[in-house]
C-alpha positions in Angstrom: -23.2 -12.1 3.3 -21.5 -11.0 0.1 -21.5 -13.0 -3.0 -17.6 -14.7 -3.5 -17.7 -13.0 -7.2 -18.7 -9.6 -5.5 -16.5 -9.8 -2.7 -13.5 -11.0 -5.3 -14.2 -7.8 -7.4 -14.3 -5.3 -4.6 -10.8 -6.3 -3.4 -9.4 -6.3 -7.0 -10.8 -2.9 -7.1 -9.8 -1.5 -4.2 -6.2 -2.6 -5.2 -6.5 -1.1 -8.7 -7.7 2.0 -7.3 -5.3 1.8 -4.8 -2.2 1.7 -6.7 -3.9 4.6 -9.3 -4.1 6.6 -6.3 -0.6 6.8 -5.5 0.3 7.1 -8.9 -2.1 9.8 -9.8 -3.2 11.7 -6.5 -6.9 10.6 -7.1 -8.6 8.5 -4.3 -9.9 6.1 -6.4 -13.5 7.0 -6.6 -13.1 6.7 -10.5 -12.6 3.0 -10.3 -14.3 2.6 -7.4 -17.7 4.2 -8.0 -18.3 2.5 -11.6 -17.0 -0.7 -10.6 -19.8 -1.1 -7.6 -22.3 0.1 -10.3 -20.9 -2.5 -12.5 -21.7 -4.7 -9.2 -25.3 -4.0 -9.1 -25.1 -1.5 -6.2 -26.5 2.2 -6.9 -25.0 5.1 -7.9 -25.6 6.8 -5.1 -24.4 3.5 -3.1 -21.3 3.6 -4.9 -20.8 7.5 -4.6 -21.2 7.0 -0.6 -19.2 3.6 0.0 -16.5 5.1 -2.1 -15.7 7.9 0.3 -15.0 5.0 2.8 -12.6 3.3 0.9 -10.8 6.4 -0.2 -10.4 7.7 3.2 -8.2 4.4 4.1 -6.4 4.8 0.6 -5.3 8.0 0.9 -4.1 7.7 4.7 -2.3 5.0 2.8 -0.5 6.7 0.8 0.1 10.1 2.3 2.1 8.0 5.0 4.4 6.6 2.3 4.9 9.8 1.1 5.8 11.5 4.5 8.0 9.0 5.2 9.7 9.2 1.6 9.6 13.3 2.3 7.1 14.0 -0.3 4.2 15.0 2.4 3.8 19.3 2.3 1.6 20.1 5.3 1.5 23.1 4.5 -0.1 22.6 1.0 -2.4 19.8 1.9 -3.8 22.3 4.9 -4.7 25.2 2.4 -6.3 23.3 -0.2 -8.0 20.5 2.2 -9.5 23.2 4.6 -12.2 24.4 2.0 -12.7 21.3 0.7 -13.9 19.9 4.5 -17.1 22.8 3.8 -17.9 22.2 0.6 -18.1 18.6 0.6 -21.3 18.8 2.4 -22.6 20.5 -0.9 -21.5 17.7 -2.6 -23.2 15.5 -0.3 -26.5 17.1 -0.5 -26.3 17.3 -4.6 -25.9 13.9 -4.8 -28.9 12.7 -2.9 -31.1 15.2 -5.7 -29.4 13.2 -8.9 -31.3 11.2 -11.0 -28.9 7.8 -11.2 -28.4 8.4 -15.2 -27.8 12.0 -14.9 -25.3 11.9 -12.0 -23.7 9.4 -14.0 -23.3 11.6 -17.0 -22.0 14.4 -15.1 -19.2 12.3 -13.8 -18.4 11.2 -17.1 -18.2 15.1 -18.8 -16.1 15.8 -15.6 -13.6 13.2 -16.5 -13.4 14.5 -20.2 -12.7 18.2 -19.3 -9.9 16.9 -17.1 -8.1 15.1 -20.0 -8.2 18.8 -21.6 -7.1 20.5 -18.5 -4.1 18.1 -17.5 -2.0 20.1 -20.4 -4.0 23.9 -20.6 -1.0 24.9 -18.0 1.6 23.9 -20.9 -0.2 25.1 -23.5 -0.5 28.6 -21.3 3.3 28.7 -20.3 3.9 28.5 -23.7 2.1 30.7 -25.1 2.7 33.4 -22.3 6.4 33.6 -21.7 7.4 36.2 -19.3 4.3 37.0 -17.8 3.8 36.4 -13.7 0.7 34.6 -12.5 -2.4 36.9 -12.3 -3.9 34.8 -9.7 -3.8 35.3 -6.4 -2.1 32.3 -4.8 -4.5 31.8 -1.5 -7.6 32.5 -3.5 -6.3 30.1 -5.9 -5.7 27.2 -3.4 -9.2 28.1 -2.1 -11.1 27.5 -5.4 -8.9 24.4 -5.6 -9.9 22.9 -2.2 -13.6 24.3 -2.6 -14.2 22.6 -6.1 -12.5 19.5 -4.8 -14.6 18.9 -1.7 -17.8 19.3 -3.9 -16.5 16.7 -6.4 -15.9 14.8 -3.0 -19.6 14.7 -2.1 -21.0 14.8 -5.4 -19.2 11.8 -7.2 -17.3 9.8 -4.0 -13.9 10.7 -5.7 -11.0 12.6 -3.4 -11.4 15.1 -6.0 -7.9 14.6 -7.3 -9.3 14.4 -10.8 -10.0 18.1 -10.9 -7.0 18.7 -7.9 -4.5 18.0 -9.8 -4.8 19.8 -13.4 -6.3 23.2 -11.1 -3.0 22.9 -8.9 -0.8 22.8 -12.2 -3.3 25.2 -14.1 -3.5 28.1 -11.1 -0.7 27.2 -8.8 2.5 26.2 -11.2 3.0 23.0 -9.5 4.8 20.2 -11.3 2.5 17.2 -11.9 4.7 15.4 -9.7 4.0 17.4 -6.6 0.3 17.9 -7.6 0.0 14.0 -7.1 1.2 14.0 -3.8 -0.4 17.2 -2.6 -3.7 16.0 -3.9 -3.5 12.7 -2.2 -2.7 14.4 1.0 -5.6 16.9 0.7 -8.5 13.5 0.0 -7.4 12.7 3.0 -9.6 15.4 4.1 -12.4 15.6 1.6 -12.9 11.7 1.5 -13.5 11.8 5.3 -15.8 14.8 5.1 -17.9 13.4 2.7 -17.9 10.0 4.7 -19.5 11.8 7.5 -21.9 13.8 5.3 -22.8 10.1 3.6 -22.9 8.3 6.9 -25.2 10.5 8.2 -27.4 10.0 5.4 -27.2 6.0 5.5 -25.6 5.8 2.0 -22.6 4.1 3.3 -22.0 0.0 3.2 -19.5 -0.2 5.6 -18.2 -3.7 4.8 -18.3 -2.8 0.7 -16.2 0.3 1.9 -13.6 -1.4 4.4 -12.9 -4.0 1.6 -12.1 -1.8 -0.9 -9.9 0.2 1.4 -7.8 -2.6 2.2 -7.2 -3.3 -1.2 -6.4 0.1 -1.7 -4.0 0.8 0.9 -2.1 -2.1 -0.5 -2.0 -0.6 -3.8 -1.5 2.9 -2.7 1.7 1.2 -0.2 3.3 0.0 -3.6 2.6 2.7 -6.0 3.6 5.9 -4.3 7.2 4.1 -4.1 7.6 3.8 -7.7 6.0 7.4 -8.6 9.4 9.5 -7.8 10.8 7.3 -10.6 8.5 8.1 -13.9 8.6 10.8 -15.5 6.4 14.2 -16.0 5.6 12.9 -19.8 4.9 9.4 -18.7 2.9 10.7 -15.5 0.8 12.8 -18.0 0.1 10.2 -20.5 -1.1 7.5 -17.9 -3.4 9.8 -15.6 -5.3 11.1 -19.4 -5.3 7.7 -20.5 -7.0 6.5 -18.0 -9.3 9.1 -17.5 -11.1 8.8 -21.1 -11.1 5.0 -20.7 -13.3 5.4 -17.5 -15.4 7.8 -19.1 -16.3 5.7 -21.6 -17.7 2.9 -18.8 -19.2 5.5 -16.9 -21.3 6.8 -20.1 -22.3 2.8 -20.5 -23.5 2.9 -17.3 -25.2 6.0 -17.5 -26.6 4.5 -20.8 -28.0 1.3 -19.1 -29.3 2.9 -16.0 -31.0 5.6 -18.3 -33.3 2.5 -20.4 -33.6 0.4 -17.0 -35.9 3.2 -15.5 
């Protein structure tokens, strides 16, 4: 049986994530993950029951946005095909982490992505005029393939890096990253499910909870995103991402001297 106070915090999470899922086009795993390590559960635990949750988020909130017209098939198929392969990597890296040093690395990753959410500004700016060099299908392919291994890796949808590579290499608006990206975690969240399950990493009733807390959040937020703006959009998804790497270095911090 879980504990009420454990129980109460996985729901509040899964909501939390939930609703920052819709907003953002990440599955959650970046609330989810450091909040079951926060619970006492193992990274590792975390990383595998989060793939769970997110699966049920994202389903979530890709039917809001179908039914709203925001839902690109096409898109979500050529990024989300790669990712089902190379979330398997992912999966096998993170059974070879040390807990600290898998902890770490997610942090760094959430830092980078702060810089990238703006590099395709920055770029447009300082390159008016010039077409895209990259090729669009090997573009969407680096996308999904670096996604799926995020997937496995750190039990996010891989939205965190989806979503600054689809504006950086693809010209997307943020906007349409977000939804496109929470399509596509559809698909990595449930590959790396299966990779986890199959490894006995996943807590099935950790992971159902938090997915029902997120697909209320996901229900309410991907009906207000149309609304906000690009700037505000921008602001919200780096803000949050340096305030959850800070916890996740904490973590990394306390699980490094309680070896």
């Amino acid at each position: 049986m879980l504990a009420s106070a454990n129980l109460l915090g996985l729901s509040f999470g899964g909501l939390i994530a939930g609703i920052l899922a819709g907003f953002l086009g990440i599955g959650g795993g970046t609330i989810l993950v450091p909040l079951m390590v926060g619970l006492g559960y193992t990274p590792l635990q975390g990383v595998a029951t989060s793939s769970l949750a997110i699966v049920i988020t994202s389903i979530s909130g890709s039917i809001q946005n179908w039914r709203m017209g925001y839902f690109d098939t096409q898109r979500v198929i050529s990024l989300g095909l790669p990712a089902l392969f190379t979330a398997q990597i992912g999966v096998y890296l993170a059974s070879k982490f040390v807990s600290y040093l898998l902890l770490i690395a997610f942090g760094l990753l959430l830092l980078i992505n702060i810089y990238l959410v703006d590099l395709k500004k920055r770029l447009t700016t300082k390159n008016q005029g010039k077409s895209q060099r990259i090729n669009p299908a090997i573009a969407r392919l680096c996308t999904g393939g670096a996604a799926g291994i995020l997937a496995g890796l750190f039990g996010v949808g891989g939205g965190v890096i989806m979503v600054p590579m689809q504006i950086l290499l693809l010209g997307e608006t943020i906007k349409t990253a977000i939804q496109t990206s929470l399509g596509v975690i559809i698909l990595t969240a449930l590959a790396a499910c299966i990779g986890h399950t199959l490894s006995h990493n996943v807590l099935f009733t950790e992971g159902i909870l938090l997915g029902i807390g997120g697909l209320v959040g996901a229900q309410m937020s991907t009906r207000i995103l149309p609304k906000l703006s690009d700037t505000t959009i921008s602001i919200i998804f780096r803000l949050m991402l340096g305030l959850l790497s800070l916890y996740v270095f904490s973590q990394a911090w306390q699980s490094f001297h309680s070896r």
